[in-house]
C-alpha positions in Angstrom: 0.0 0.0 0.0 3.1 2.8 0.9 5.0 1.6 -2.3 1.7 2.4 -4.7 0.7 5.9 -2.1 4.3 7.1 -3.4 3.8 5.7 -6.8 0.3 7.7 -7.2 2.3 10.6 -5.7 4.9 10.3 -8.4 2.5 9.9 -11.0 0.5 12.8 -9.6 3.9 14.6 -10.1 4.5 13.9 -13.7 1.2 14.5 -14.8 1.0 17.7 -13.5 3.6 18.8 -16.6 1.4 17.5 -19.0 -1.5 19.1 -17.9 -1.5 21.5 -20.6 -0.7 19.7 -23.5 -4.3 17.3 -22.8 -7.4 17.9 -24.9 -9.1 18.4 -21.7 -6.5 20.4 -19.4 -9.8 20.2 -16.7 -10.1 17.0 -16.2 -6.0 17.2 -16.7 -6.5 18.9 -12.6 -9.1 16.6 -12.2 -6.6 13.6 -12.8 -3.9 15.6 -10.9 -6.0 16.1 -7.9 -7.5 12.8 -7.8 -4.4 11.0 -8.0 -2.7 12.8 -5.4 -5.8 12.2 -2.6 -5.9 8.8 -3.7 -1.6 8.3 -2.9 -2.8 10.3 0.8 -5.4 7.3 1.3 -3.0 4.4 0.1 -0.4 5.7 2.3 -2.8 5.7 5.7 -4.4 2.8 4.8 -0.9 1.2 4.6 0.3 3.1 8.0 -3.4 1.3 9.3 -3.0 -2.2 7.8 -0.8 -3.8 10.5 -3.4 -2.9 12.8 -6.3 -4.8 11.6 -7.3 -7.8 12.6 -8.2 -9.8 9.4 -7.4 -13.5 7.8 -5.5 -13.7 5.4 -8.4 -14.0 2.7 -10.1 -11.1 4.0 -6.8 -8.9 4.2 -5.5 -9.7 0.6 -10.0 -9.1 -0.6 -9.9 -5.4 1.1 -6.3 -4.8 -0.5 -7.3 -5.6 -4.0 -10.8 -4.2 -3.8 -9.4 -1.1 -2.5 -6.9 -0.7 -5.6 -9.2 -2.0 -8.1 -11.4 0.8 -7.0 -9.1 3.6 -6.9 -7.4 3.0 -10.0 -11.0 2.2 -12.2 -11.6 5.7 -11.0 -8.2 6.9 -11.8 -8.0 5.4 -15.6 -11.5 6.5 -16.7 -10.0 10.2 -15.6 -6.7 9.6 -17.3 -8.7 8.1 -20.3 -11.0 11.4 -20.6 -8.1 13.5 -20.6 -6.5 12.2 -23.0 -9.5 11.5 -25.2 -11.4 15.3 -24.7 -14.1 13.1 -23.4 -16.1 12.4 -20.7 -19.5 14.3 -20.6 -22.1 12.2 -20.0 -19.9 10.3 -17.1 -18.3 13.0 -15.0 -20.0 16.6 -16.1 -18.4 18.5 -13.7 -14.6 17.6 -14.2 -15.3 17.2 -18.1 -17.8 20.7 -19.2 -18.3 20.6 -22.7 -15.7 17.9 -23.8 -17.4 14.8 -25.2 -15.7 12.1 -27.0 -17.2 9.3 -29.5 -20.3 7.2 -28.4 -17.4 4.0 -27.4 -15.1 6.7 -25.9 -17.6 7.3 -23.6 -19.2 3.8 -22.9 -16.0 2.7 -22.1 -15.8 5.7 -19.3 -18.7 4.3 -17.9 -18.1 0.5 -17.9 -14.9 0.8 -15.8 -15.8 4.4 -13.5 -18.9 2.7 -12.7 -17.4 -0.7 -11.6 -15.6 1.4 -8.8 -17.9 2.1 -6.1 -19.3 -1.7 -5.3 -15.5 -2.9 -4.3 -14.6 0.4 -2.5 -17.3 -0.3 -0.5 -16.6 -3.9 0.0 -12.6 -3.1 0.7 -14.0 -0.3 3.3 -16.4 -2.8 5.6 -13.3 -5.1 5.9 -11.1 -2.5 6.8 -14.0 -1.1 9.3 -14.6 -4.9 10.3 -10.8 -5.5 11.1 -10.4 -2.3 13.1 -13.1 -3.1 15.2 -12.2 -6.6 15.9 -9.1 -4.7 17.9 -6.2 -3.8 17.0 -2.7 -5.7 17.0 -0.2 -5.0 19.2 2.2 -2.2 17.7 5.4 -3.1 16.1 7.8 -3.8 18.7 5.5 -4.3 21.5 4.6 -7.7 22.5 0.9 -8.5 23.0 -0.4 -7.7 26.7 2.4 -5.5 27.2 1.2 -1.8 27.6 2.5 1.4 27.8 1.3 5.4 28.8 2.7 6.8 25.5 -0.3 6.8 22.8 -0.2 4.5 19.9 
């Protein structure tokens, strides 16, 4: 999770030169933007992971749900960019640029495959916080300490 956080930083980075060259420098910040939060969340979520209290399946479910999610949000964004598209699927970020009729089916078919798996990646990371969390690195299990985790 810290290696793709700094990776969607990076990219965030680079992109940011390109913005103007894009058909759509809008949804260029968009992408920009977007990219960035999303390297924030991957980076807590991989400061949180050792903390949670989940099986193995359910561990290695939330982390592929999680990145699935973020980046079928990401590429639709990227996509629309690139393309000058994007319209009917994200208004606001696009305006008035509106790409082919497959252009912007394809936008839809992956951005709106996002939400169900970020939701499913969110309960199991809810699920395993609540189940209590492990013992912080270094400390052995029982033993406690007055300095907050």
């Amino acid at each position: 999770m810290l290696q793709i956080g700094i990776g969607l930083f990076v990219f965030s980075g680079v992109e940011g030169f390109v913005i103007p060259r894009l058909r759509s420098p809008a949804l260029g910040r968009s992408v920009h933007t977007l990219s960035a939060l999303q390297g924030v969340m991957s980076l807590a979520l991989g400061l949180v992971w050792p903390r949670l209290k989940l099986g193995t399946t359910a561990a290695q479910t939330a982390f592929w749900m999680y990145n699935y999610s973020a980046f079928a949000t990401l590429v639709p964004f990227v996509l629309a960019a690139v393309w000058g598209a994007g319209n009917t699927t994200m208004p606001l970020a696009a305006g008035n640029a509106r790409g082919t009729a497959r252009q912007e089916a394809t936008l839809k078919v992956i951005i709106y495959s996002a939400p169900q798996p970020f939701f499913v990646a969110m309960a199991l990371i809810l699920w395993g916080l609540r189940m209590g969390a492990a013992p912080a690195p270094g400390r052995a299990a029982g033993e406690t300490s007055n300095m907050p985790d």
